[in-house]
C-alpha positions in Angstrom: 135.8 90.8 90.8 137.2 93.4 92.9 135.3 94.7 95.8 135.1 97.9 95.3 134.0 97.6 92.1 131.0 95.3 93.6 130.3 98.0 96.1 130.1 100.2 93.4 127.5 98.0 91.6 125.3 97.1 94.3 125.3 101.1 95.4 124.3 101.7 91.5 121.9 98.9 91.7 120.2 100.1 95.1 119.6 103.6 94.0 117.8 102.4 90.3 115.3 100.0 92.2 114.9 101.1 95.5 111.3 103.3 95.9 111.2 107.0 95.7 110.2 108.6 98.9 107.1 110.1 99.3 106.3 112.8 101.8 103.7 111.7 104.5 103.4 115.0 105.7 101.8 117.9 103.8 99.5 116.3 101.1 95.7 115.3 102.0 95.4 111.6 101.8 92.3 110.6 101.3 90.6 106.6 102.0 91.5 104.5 99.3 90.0 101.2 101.1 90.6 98.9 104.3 91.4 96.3 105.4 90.4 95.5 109.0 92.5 92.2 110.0 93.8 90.5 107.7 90.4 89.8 105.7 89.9 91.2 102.0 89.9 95.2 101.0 87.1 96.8 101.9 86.4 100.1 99.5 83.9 102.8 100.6 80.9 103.2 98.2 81.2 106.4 96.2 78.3 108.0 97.9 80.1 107.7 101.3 82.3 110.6 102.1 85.6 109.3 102.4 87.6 109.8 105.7 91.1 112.0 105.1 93.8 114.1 106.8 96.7 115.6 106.5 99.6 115.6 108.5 101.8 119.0 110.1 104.3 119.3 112.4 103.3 116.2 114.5 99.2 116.8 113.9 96.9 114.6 112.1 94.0 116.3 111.1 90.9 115.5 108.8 87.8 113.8 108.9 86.7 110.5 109.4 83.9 110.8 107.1 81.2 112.4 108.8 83.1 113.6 112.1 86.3 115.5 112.8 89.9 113.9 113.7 92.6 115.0 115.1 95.5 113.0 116.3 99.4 112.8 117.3 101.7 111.2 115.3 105.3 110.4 115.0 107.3 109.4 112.2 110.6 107.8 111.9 111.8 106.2 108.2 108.9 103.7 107.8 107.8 103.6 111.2 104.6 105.5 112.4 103.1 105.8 115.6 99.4 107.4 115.7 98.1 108.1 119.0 95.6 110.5 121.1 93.2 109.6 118.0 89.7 112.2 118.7 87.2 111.3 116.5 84.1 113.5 117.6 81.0 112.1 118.6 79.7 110.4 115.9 76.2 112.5 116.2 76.2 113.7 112.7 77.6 110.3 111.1 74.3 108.4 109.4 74.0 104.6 110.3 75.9 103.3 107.2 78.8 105.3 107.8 79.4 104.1 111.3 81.2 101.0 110.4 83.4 102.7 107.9 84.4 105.3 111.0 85.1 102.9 113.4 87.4 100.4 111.7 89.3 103.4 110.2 89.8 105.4 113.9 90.3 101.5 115.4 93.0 101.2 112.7 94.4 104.4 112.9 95.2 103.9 116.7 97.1 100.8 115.9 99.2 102.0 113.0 103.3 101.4 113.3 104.6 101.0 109.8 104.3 103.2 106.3 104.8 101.8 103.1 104.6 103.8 99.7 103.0 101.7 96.4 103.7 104.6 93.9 101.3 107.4 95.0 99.8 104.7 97.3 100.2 105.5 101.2 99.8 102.6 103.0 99.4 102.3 106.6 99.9 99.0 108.3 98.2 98.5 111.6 98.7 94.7 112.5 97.0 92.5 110.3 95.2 95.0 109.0 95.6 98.1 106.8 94.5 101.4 105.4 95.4 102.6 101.7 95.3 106.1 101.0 95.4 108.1 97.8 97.1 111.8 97.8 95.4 114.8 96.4 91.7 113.8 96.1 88.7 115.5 98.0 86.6 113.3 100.0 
């Protein structure tokens, strides 16, 4: 087979199966579950409020649930760097939630790599992980 022509397939091939991008920046993700090292997905009750944020111009901003956030961050393809994480006091956050806020902020600091499972954000931090669904109120 000619080479060009097996370029030609392998571009054709690349373009059908490879993922379709989807933005990090704009929509409000909202806390699908977690996964704090490497154990099994851990998924918020439905009475917890959920912590989200969305991302502008270098800001992450949201809540973690039952506190504010704000945060840097970077992106670069799939990479991801989340730093200068402010996650209030924790004051207003009731006992339960406490967990929930500090795996995801302890998470969120550790972050390096995206990856998008159809309208699935994932953020890998480690061993451990945070999945993220776009458009939903917490």
């Amino acid at each position: 087979m000619d080479t060009a022509v097996m370029l030609s397939i392998l571009a054709v091939l690349a373009l059908t199966t490879a993922p379709l991008p989807v933005p990090f920046a704009g929509p409000r993700w909202t806390l699908a579950g977690l996964t704090p090292d490497g154990g099994r997905l851990r998924v918020p009750g439905t009475r917890m409020a959920r912590p989200a944020f969305t991302v502008h111009g270098g800001r992450l901003t949201g809540t973690t649930g039952c506190s504010p956030l704000r945060a840097r961050v970077a992106i670069s393809g799939n990479s991801v760097r989340i730093w200068n994480v402010q996650a209030g006091t924790g004051d207003f956050c009731p006992d339960h939630a406490l967990a929930l806020r500090e795996d995801f902020t302890t998470l969120l600091e550790r972050v390096t790599r995206v990856e998008w499972r159809g309208s699935t954000l994932i953020l890998h931090a480690g061993t451990g992980r945070l999945e993220f669904t776009s458009g939903a109120r917490p």
